[in-house]
C-alpha positions as CSV (number, residue, x, y, z in Angstrom):
1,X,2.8,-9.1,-3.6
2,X,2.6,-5.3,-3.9
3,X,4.4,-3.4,-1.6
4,X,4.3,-0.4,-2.6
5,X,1.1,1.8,-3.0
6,X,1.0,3.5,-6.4
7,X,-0.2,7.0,-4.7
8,X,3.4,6.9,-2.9
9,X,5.6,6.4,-5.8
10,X,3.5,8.9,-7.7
11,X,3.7,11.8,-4.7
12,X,7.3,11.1,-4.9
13,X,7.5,12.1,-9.1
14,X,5.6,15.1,-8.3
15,X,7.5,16.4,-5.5
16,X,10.8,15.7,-7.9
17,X,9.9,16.4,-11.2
18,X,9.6,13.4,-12.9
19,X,6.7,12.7,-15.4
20,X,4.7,9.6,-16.7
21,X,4.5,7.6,-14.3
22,X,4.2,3.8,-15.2
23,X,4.3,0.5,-13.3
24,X,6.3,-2.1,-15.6
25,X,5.3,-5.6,-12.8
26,X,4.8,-5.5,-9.5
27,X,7.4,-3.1,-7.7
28,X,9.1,-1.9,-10.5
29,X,8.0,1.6,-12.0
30,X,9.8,3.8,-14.5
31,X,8.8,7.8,-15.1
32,X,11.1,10.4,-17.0
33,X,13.1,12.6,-15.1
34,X,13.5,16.2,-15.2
35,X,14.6,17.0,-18.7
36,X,15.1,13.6,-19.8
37,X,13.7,12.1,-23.5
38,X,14.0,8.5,-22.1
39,X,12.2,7.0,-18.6
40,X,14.5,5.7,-16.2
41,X,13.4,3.0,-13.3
42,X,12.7,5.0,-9.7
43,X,15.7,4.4,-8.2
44,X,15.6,1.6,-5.3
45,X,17.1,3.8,-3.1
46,X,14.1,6.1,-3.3
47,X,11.1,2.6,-3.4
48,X,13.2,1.6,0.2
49,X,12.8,5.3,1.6
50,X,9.1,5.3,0.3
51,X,8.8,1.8,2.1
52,X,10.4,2.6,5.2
53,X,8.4,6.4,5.9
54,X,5.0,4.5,4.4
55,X,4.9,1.6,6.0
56,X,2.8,-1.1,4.8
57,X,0.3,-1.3,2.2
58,X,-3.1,-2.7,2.4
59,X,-2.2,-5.7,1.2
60,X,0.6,-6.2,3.4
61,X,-1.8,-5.2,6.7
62,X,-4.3,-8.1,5.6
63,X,-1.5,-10.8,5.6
64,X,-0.4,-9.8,9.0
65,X,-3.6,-9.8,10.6
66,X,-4.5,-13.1,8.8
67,X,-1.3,-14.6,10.4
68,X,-1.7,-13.1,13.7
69,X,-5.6,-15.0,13.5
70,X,-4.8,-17.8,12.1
71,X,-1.7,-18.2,14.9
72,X,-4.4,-17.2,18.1
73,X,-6.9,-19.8,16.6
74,X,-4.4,-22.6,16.1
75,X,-3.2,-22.0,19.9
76,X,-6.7,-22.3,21.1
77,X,-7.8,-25.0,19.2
78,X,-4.2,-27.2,19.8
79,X,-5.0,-26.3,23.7
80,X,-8.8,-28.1,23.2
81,X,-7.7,-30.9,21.0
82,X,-4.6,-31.4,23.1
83,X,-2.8,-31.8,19.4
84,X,0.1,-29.8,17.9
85,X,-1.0,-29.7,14.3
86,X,-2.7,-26.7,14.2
87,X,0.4,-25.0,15.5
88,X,2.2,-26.6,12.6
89,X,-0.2,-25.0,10.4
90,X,0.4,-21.9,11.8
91,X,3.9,-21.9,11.6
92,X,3.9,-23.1,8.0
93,X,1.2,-19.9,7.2
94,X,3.4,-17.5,9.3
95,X,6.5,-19.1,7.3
96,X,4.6,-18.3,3.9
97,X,3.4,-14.9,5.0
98,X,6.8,-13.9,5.9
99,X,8.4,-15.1,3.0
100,X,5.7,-13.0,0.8
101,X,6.1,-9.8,2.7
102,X,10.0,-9.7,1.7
103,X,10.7,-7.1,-0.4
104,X,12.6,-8.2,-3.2
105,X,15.8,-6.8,-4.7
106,X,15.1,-4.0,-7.0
């Protein structure tokens, strides 16, 4: 998943100085810092500050509202089937979602 927008990360070289901005995979993006011949990953200090003053990204937003449905739906319909699969479901989606908007390591 993408956490991070590319807009951010690229406000971020501007306001610094560094150049070129490229996205190697998902989450990981290299530029060339001030005065430098050679581009350097962003450091992950800088991605967890750009996450943490951003917030989430589009694609984050949808899977939160998709679990927050798909959890209000499986209450109502285990309440008018009088059966606890759908909540199951909903746990396992919520599990999944969860699991998806972790930010890895960097």
């Amino acid at each position: 998943m993408k956490h991070f927008r590319d807009e951010w990360i690229q406000e971020w070289c501007e306001e610094n100085g560094w150049t070129d901005l490229f996205r190697e995979r998902y989450n990981h993006y290299w530029a060339f810092p001030p005065g430098a011949v050679m581009p350097e990953p962003i450091p992950s200090e800088v991605l967890r500050f750009i996450k943490a003053t951003k917030g989430f990204c589009a694609e984050e937003r949808t899977w939160l509202i998709s679990a927050i449905l798909v959890s209000i739906i499986s209450v109502v319909l285990s309440y008018f089937f009088k059966n606890p699969m759908p909540i199951v479901f909903a746990f396992a989606f919520a599990a999944v979602t969860s699991a998806k908007l972790e930010v890895e390591e960097i």
